[in-house]
N, C-alpha and C positions, 0 to 999 in steps of 0.2 A: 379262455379263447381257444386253447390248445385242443381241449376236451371238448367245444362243441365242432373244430374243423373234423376233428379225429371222430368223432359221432357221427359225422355226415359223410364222411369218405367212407367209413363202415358201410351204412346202407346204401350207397352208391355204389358199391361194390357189390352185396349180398343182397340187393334186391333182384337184382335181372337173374341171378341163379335159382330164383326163386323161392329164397328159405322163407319169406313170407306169404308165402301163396294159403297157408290158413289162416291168415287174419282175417279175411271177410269171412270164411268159415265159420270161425270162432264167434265172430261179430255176430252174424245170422239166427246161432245158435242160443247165444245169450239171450239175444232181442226180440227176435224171432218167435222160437218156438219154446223155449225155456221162461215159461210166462210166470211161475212163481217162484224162480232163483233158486232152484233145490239143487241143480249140477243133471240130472235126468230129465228125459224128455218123457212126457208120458203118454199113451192112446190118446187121452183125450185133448194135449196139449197140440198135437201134432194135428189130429184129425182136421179141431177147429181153425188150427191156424190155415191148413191145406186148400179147406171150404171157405174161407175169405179170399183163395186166389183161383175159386171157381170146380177145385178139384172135390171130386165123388168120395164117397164115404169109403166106400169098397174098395177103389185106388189109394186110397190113403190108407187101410188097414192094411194092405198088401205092401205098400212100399214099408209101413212101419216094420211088418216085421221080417221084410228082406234086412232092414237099416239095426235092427236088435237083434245083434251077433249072438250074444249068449241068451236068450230069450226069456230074460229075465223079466220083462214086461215094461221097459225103459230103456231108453235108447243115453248112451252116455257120453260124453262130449269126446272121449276117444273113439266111440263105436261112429259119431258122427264124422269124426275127423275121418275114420279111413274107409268112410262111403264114399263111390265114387259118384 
């Protein structure tokens, strides 16, 4: 009982400072765009998923490779995390 008050006072604490503020990030990127579990996003993963929320091919190749810091040609779940 001790360990679940002490768990909750944890995040009660550490949530409003925001150390979780990449969890829906992380979520996103998992379920999201990361459509065959590799840990990389790829052109095409990113594209298609863009264009089911209406966005252009050409905006999506642009943002992808604003989003793939070392342009290695996958975007990786840290390069995601420190998009803004």
């Amino acid at each position: 009982m001790k360990n679940i008050l002490l768990s909750i006072l944890i995040i009660s604490f550490l949530a409003p400072m925001g150390l979780f503020a990449n969890d829906a990030k992380i979520k996103r990127f998992k379920k999201s765009f990361d459509q065959n579990s590799d840990g990389v996003i790829s052109l095409d993963e990113y594209v298609a998923v863009r264009a089911k929320w209406g966005k252009s091919e050409d905006e999506s190749q642009k943002f992808f490779k604003y989003h793939d810091k070392n342009k290695d040609g996958g975007i990786t779940l840290e390069e995601f995390l420190a998009s803004k």
